[in-house]
DRENKOL-568507 format. One record per residue (C-alpha): residue in three letters; y, z, x. Coordinates in steps of 0.02 Angstrom, whole numbers, plus 50000, padded with zeros to 5 digits. Each point is the difference from the previous one (the first is absolute). Layout:
! DRENKOL-568507
  aa     y     z     x
 ALA     Y     Z     X
...
This chain:
! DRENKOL-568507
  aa     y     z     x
 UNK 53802 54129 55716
 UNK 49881 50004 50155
 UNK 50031 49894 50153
 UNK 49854 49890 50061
 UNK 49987 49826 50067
 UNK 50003 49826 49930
 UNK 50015 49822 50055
 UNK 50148 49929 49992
 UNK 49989 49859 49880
 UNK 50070 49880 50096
 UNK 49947 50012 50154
 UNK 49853 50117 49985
 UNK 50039 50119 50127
 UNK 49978 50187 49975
 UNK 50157 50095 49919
 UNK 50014 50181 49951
 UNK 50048 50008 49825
 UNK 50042 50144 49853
 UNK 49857 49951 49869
 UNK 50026 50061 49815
 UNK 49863 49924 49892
 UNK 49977 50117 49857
 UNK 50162 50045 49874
 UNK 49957 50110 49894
 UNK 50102 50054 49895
 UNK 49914 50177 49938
 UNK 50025 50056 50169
 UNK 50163 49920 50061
 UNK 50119 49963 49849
 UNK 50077 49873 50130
 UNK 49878 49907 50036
 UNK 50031 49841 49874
 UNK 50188 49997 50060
 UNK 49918 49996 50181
 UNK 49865 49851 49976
 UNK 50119 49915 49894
 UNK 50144 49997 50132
 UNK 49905 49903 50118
 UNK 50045 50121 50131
 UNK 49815 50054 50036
 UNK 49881 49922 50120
 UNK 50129 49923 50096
 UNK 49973 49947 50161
 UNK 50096 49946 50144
 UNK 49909 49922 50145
 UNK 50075 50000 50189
 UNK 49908 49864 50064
 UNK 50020 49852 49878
 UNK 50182 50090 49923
 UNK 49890 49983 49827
 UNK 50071 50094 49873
 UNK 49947 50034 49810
 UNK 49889 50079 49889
 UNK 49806 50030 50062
 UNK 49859 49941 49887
 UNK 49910 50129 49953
 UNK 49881 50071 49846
 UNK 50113 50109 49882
 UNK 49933 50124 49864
 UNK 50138 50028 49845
 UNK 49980 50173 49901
 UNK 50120 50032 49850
 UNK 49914 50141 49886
 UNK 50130 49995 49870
 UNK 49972 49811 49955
 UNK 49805 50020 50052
 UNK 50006 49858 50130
 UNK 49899 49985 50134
 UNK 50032 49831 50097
 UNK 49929 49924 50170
 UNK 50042 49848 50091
 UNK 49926 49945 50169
 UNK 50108 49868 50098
 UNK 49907 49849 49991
 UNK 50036 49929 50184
 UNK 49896 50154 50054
 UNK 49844 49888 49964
 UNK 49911 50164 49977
 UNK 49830 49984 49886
 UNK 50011 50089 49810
 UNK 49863 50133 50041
 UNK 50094 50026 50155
 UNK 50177 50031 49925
 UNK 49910 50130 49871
 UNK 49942 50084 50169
 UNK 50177 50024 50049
 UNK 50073 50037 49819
 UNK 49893 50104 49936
 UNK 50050 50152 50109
 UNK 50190 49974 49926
 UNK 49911 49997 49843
 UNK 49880 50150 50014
 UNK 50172 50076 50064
 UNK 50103 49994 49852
 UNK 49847 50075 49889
 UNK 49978 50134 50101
 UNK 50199 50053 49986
 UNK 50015 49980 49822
 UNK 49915 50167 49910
 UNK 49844 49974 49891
 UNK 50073 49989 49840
 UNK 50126 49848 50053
 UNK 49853 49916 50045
 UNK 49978 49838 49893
 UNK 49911 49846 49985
 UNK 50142 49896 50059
 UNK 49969 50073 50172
 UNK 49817 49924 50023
 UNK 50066 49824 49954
 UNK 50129 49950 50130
 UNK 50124 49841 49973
 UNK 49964 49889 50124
 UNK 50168 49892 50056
 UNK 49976 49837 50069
 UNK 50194 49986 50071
 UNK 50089 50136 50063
 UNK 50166 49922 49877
 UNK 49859 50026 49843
 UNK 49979 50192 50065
 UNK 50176 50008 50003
 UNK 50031 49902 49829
 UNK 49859 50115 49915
 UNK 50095 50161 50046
 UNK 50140 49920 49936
 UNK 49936 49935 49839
 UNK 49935 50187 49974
 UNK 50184 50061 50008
 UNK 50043 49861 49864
 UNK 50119 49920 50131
 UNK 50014 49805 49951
 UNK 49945 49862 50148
 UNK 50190 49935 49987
 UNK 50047 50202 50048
 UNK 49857 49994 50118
 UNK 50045 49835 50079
 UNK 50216 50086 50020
 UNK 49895 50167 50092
 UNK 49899 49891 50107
 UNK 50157 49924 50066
 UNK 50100 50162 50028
 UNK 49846 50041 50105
 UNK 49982 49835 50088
 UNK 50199 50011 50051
 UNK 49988 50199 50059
 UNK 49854 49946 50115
 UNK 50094 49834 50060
 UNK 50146 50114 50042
 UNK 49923 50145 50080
 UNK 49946 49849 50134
 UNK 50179 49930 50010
 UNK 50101 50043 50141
 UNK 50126 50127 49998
 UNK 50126 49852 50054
 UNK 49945 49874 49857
 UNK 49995 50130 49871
 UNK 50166 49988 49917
 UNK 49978 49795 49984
 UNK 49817 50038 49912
 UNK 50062 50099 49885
 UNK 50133 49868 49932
 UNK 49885 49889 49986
 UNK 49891 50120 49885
 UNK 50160 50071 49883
 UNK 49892 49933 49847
 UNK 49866 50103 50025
 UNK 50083 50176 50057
 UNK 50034 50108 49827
 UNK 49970 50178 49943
 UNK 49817 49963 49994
 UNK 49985 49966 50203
 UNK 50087 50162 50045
 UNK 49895 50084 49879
 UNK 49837 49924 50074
 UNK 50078 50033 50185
 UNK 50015 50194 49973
 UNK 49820 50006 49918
 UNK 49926 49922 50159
 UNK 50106 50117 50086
 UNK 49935 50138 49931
 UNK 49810 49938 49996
 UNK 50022 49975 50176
 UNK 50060 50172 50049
 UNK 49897 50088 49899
 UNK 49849 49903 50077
 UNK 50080 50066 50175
 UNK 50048 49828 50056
 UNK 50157 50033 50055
 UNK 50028 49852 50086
 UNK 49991 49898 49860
 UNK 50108 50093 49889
 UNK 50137 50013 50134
 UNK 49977 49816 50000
 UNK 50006 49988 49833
 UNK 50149 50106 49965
 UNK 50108 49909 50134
 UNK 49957 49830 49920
 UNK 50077 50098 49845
 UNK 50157 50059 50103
 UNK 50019 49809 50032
 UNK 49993 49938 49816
 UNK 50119 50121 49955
 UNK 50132 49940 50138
 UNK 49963 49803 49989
 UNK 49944 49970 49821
 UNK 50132 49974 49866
 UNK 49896 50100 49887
 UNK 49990 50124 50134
 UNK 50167 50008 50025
 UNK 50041 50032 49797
 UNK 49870 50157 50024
 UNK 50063 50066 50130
 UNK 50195 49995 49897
 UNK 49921 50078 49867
 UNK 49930 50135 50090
 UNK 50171 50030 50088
 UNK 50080 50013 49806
 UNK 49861 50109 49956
 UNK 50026 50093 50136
 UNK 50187 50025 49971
 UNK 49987 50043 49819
 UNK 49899 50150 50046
 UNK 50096 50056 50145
 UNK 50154 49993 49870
 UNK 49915 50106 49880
 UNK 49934 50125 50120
 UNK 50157 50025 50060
 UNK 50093 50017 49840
 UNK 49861 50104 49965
 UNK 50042 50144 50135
 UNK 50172 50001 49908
 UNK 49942 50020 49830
 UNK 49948 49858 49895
 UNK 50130 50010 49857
 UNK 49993 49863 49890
 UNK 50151 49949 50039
 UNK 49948 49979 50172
 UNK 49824 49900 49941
 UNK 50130 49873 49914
 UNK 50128 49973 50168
 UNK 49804 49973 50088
 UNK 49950 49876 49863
 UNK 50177 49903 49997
 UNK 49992 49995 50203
 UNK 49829 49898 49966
 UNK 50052 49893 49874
 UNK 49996 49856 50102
 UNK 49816 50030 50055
 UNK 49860 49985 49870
 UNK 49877 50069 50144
 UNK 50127 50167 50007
 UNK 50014 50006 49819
 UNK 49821 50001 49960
 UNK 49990 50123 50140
 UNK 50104 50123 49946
 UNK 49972 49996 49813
 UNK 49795 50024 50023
 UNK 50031 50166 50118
 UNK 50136 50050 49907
 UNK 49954 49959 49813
 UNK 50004 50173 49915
 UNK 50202 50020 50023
 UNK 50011 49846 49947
 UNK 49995 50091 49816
 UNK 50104 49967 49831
 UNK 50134 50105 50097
 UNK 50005 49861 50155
 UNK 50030 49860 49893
 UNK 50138 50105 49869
 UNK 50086 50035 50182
 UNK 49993 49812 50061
 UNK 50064 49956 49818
 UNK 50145 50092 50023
 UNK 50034 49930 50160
 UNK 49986 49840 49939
 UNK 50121 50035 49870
 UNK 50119 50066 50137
 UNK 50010 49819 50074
 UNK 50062 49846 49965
 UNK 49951 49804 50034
 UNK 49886 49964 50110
 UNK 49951 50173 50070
 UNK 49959 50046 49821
 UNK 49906 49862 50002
 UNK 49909 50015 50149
 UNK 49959 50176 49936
 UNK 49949 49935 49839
 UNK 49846 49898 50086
 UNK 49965 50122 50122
 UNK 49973 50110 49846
 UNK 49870 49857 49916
 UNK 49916 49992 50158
 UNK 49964 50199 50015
 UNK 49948 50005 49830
 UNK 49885 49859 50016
 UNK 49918 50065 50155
 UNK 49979 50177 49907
 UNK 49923 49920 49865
 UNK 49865 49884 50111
 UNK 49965 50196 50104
 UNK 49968 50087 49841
 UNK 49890 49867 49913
 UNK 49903 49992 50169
 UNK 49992 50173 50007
 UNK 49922 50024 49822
 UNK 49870 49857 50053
 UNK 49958 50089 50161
 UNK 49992 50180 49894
 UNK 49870 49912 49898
 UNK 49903 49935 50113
 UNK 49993 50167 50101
 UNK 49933 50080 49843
 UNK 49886 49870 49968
 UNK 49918 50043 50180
 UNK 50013 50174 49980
 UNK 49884 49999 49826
 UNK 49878 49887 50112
 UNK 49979 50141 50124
 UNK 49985 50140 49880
 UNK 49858 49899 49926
 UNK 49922 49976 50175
 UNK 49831 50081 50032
 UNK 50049 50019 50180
 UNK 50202 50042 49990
 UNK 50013 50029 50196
 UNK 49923 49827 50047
 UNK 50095 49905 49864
 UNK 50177 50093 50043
 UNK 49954 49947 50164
 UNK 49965 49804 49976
 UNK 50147 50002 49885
 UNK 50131 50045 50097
 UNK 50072 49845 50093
 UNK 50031 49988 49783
 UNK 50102 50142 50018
 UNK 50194 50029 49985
 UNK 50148 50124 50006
 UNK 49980 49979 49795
 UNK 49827 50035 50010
 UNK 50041 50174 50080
 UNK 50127 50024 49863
 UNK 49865 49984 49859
 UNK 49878 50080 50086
 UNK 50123 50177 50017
 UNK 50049 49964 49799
 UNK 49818 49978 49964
 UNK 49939 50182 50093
 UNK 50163 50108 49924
 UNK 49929 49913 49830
 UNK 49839 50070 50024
 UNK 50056 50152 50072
 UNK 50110 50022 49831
 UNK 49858 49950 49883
 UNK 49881 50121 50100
 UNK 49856 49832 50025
 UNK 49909 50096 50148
 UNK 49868 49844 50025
 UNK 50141 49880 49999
 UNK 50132 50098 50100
 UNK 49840 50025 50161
 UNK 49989 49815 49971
 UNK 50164 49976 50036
 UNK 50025 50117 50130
 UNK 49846 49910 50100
 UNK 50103 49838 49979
 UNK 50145 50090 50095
 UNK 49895 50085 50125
 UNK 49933 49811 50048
 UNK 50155 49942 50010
 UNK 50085 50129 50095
 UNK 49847 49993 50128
 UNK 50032 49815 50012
 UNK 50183 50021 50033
 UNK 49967 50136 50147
 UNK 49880 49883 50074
 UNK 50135 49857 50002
 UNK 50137 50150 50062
 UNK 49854 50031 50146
 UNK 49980 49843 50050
 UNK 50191 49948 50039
 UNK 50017 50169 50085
 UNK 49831 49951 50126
 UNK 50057 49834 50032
 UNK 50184 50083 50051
 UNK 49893 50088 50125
 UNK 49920 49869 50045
 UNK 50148 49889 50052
 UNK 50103 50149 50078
 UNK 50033 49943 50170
 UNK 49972 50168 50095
 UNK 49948 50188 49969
 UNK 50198 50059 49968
 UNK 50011 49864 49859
 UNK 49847 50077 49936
 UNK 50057 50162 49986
 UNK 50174 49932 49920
 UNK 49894 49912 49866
 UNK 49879 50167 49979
 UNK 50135 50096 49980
 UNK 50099 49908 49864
 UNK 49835 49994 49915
 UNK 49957 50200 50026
 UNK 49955 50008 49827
 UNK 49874 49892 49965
 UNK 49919 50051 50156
 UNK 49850 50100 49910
 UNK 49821 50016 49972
 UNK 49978 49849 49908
 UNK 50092 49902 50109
 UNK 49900 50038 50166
 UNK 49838 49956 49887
 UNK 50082 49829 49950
 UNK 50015 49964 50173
 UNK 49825 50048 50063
 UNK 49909 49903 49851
 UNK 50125 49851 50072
 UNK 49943 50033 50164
 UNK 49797 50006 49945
 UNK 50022 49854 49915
 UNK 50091 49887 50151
 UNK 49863 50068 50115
 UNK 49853 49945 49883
 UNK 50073 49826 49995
 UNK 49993 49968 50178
 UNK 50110 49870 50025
 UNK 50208 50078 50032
 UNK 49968 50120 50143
 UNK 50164 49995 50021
 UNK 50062 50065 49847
 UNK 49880 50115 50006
 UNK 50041 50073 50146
 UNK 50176 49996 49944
 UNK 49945 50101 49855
 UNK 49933 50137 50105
 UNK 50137 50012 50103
 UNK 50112 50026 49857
 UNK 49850 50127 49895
 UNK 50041 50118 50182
 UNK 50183 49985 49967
 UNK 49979 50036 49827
 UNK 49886 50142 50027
 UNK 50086 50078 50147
 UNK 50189 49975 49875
 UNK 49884 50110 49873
 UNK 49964 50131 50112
 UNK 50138 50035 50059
 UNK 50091 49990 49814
 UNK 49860 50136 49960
 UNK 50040 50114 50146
 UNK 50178 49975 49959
 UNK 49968 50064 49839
 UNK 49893 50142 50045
 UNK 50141 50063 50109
């Protein structure tokens, strides 16, 4: 977003303000979370205390759907060939980043919006969300932006009072503007953001249930991991599972990380327990024993429908002309199944000698695998980044020795290019750099140390 100056709307003064007027989704696959928020173009002025969204033109871009939507705020009193003088650059914009052959007609006959709601409503409608589920997201937005201007002392009441609207669907939404914000470099919003998340977790009642769930979560898998480091008998997976009996959260826990021992010989050793005790221990057994073997049943038929499904997509990129771009717009689709199939599917080939089918394959996993070390690049940078000094630096280089290579140094100067082009975060640019010398001067030395 690039800073420039505006009149305040209600008192018309001048006001420096962060203006994003194009989202465009070929080029930022964030951008409809961002314009949707309602986080953009917001203003705050110092001399009236004014604060709220700025009018301003917006240009829409989702390639996918083939929409291409304007509006242009009405209040502006601006003339019609005037508002195609300041649109049509956006326009001309999102032409010129799209390559020729995704060039269609769609793109030379703009939506024109009369209400920025209707803009909002026609995204909406494209996503075949009804206007009763757009009318429950419009109000998880409108209570995130009146509680991000609550005081930190009048929090805790607010939130009461708004109990009916704060459910899974909120936090969800939070953590997506969260992350739109931060990966727009607006850090102030998303540390605003994420702190107004902090509070409906301590003073919500459906915060409060998450964060208990997390904590059971949290202990089931610290009580496997450490049974683990012993040995996981299956006697020992049973004394876990009968320790959790009590917690459905644990349970469900336990039995999805630890569902292969819980095999034909699990259950023929909890039978034999059971038939070891008497009353209402063998009892309590007895429905623990129903509840395992329902839960294994639910993973397994889930499991099959997942396995299909990851086939399904698989066929669709082997019939792709261009297997590298599809693999790559398919995998947010992409699971720990997916993977699974995709290893079965090359041995297959491998066995049945299908040379044209097995490269096809392989390309799949090459995609992938480059997609993964990007993601594995990334956390490591912003590590860096956030290390508070050059000996933390060095701590964090050094844990990560390995994946200090080639490719990594040429992650991080395509990074760097492509902070520098944009102008606009000179600090995290510069922040880059800084940690590109530490990076390069870690490498060097690794290489002399290996030389010697």
């Amino acid at each position: 977003m690039a800073k420039t100056t505006a009149n305040c709307p209600r008192c018309h003064q001048p006001v420096i303000v962060e203006l994003n007027r194009l989202f465009d989704l070929n080029t930022d696959p964030e951008a409809k979370q961002k314009l949707l928020s309602g986080i953009n173009n917001f203003i705050t002025c110092s001399n009236c205390g004014y604060q709220g969204p700025l009018p301003t033109p917006i240009v829409y871009h989702d390639p996918d759907k083939e929409l291409l939507l304007t509006f242009f705020p009405p209040e502006a009193g601006v003339p019609v060939n005037e508002q195609e003088k300041i649109i049509g650059p956006f326009i001309k914009k999102v032409v010129d980043d799209l390559p020729p052959e995704k060039r269609k007609a769609y793109l030379f006959q703009p939506k024109t919006m009369l209400t920025q709601q209707r803009l909002f409503e026609h995204i909406l409608e494209a996503d075949g969300i009804t206007p009763e589920m757009m009318k429950a997201q419009q109000d998880r937005l409108n209570l995130i932006q009146r509680l991000a201007m609550t005081s930190e002392e009048a929090i805790p009441q607010a939130i009461k009072q708004a109990e009916a609207l704060i459910d899974d669907q909120l936090f969800i939404l939070l953590s997506q503007l969260v992350n739109a914000s931060a990966s727009s470099g607006d850090e102030t919003s998303a540390k605003q953001l994420a702190a107004l998340q902090q509070k409906l977790l301590e003073h919500s009642e459906f915060g409060q249930k998450l964060q208990q769930q997390s904590q059971e979560t949290k202990k089931a898998i610290n009580d496997l991991q450490e049974a683990s480091k012993k040995g996981l008998s299956r006697q020992a997976l049973l004394n876990l599972l009968i320790n959790a009996a009590e917690s459905e959260i644990q349970l469900a826990t336990l039995v999805s990380m630890a569902r292969s021992g819980l095999d034909y010989a699990f259950f023929q050793l909890m039978s034999e327990h059971i038939d070891k005790m008497e009353g209402e221990e063998s009892q309590k057994l007895v429905v623990l024993r129903d509840k395992l073997l329902n839960m294994t049943y639910e993973i397994d038929k889930a499991v099959k429908v997942q396995t299909l499904q990851a086939q399904q997509l698989l066929d669709e990129l082997l019939k792709a002309e261009n297997t590298e771009e599809a693999t790559q717009q398919a995998l947010p689709n992409m699971s720990q199944i997916f993977l699974d199939v995709l290893r079965q599917e090359i041995q297959n080939a491998h066995s049945s000698d299908d040379q044209p089918k097995t490269e096809k394959l392989q390309q799949i996993a090459k995609t992938i695998q480059k997609a993964s070390a990007s993601s594995a690049h990334i956390e490591l940078i912003e590590a860096l980044i956030q290390a508070p000094d050059e000996t933390a630096m060095s701590t964090i280089l050094e844990n990560h020795k390995d994946d200090i290579n080639d490719e990594f140094l040429q992650f991080l100067t395509g990074l760097i290019t492509q902070f520098e082009t944009q102008k606009n975060q000179p600090e995290t640019n510069q922040r880059l750099k800084d940690v590109y010398r530490s990076v390069l001067r870690f490498s060097m030395q690794q290489n002399m140390h290996k030389a010697s």
